[in-house]
C-alpha positions as a Python dict, from the first residue, in 0.01 Angstrom:
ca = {
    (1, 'X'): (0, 0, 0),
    (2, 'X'): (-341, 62, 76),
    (3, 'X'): (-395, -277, 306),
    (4, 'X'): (-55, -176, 467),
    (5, 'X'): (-209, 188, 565),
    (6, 'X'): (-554, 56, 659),
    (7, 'X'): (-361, -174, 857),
    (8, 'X'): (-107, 23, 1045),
    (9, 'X'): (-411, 307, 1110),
    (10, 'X'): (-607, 104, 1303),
    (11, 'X'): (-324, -64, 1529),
    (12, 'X'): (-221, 303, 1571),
    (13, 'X'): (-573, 459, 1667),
    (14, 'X'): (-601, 133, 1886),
    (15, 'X'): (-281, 138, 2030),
    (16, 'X'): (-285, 52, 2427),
    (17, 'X'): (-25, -172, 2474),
    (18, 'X'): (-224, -522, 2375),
    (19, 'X'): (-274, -677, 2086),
    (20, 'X'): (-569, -561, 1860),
    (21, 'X'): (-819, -800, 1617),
    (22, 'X'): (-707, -707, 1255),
    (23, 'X'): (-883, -1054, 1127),
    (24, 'X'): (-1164, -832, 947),
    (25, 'X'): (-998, -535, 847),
    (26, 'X'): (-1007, -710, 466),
    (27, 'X'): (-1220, -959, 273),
    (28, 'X'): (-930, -1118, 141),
    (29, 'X'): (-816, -1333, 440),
    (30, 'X'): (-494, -1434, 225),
    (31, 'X'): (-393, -1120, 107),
    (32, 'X'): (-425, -980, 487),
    (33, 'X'): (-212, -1245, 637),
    (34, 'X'): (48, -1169, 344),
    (35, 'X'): (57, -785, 431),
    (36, 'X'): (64, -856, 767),
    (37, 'X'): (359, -1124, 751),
    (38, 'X'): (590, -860, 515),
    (39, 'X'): (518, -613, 801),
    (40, 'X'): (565, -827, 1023),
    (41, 'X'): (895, -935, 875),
    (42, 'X'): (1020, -539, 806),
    (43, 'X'): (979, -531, 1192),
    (44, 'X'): (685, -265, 1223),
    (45, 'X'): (432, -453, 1377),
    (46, 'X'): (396, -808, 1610),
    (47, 'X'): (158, -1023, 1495),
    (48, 'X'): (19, -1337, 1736),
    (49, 'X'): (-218, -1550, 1585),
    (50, 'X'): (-457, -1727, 1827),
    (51, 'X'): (-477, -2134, 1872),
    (52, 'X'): (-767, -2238, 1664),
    (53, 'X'): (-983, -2479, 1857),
    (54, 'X'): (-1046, -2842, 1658),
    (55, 'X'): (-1438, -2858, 1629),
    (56, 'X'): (-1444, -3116, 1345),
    (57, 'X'): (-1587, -3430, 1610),
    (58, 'X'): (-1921, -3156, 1668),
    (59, 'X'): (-1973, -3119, 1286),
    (60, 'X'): (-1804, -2832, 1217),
    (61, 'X'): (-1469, -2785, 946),
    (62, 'X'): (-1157, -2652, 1034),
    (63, 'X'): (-1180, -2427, 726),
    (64, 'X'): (-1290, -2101, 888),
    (65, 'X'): (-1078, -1795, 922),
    (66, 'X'): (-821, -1808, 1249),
    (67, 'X'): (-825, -1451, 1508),
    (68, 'X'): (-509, -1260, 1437),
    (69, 'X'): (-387, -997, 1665),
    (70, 'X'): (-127, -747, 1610),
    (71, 'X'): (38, -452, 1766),
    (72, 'X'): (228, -169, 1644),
    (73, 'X'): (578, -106, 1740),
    (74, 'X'): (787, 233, 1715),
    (75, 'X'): (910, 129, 1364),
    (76, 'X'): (555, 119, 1231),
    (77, 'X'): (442, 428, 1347),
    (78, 'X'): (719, 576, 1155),
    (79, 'X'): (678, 436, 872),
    (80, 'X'): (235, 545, 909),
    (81, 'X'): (365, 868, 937),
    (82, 'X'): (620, 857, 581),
    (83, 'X'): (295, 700, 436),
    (84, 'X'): (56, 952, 527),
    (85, 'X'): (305, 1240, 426),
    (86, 'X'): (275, 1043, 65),
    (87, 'X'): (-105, 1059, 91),
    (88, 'X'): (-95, 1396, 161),
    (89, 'X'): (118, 1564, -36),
    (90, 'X'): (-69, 1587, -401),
    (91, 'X'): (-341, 1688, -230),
    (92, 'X'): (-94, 2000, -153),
    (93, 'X'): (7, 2039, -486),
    (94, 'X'): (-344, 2065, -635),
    (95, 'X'): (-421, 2358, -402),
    (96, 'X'): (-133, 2549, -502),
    (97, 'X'): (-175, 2461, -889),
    (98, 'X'): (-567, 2593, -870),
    (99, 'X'): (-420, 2908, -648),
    (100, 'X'): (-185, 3014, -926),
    (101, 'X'): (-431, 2930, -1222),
    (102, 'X'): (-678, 3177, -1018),
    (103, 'X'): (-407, 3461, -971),
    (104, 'X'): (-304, 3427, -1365),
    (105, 'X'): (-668, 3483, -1467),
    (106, 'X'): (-762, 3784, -1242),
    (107, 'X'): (-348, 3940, -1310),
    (108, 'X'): (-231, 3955, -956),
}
């Protein structure tokens, strides 16, 4: 859940209508293009991956990582905003937990 926030954050603070590099948002290359493809499939983001280029007769292997490029659609910002509401909302109780504890202890 944490790749899928990371991931739907940036194409939302990056959002200008063109597809944005998400390639490095993770050191796991594999695990990235699995979170990207279920978003991709629950229909909250576009994903185009760019033609790799074949370098292998200049010396050099075809095993490097390949550009992807997504974009957020209406769906995914939706869902960014159920997720952060989930992030946020211990945080909420713990203030209100610590403000009761407080107002025990002094007998308001």
């Amino acid at each position: 859940m944490n790749l899928e926030y990371n991931i739907l954050n940036h194409l939302n603070i990056n959002d200008n209508g063109k597809f944005s590099d998400v390639t490095f948002l993770d050191d796991d290359y594999k695990e990235l293009k699995k979170v990207l493809n279920t978003l991709n499939e629950s229909n909250y983001i576009v994903v185009d991956e760019c033609s790799s280029r074949n370098f292998e007769a200049f010396g050099i292997s075809n095993d490097r990582k390949k550009c992807i490029k997504a974009k957020i659609k209406i769906n995914g910002k939706i869902y960014l905003h159920s997720l952060k509401k989930e992030v946020s909302e211990p945080k909420q109780e713990t203030k209100r937990k610590r403000s009761f504890k407080l107002a025990y202890f002094f007998n308001l």
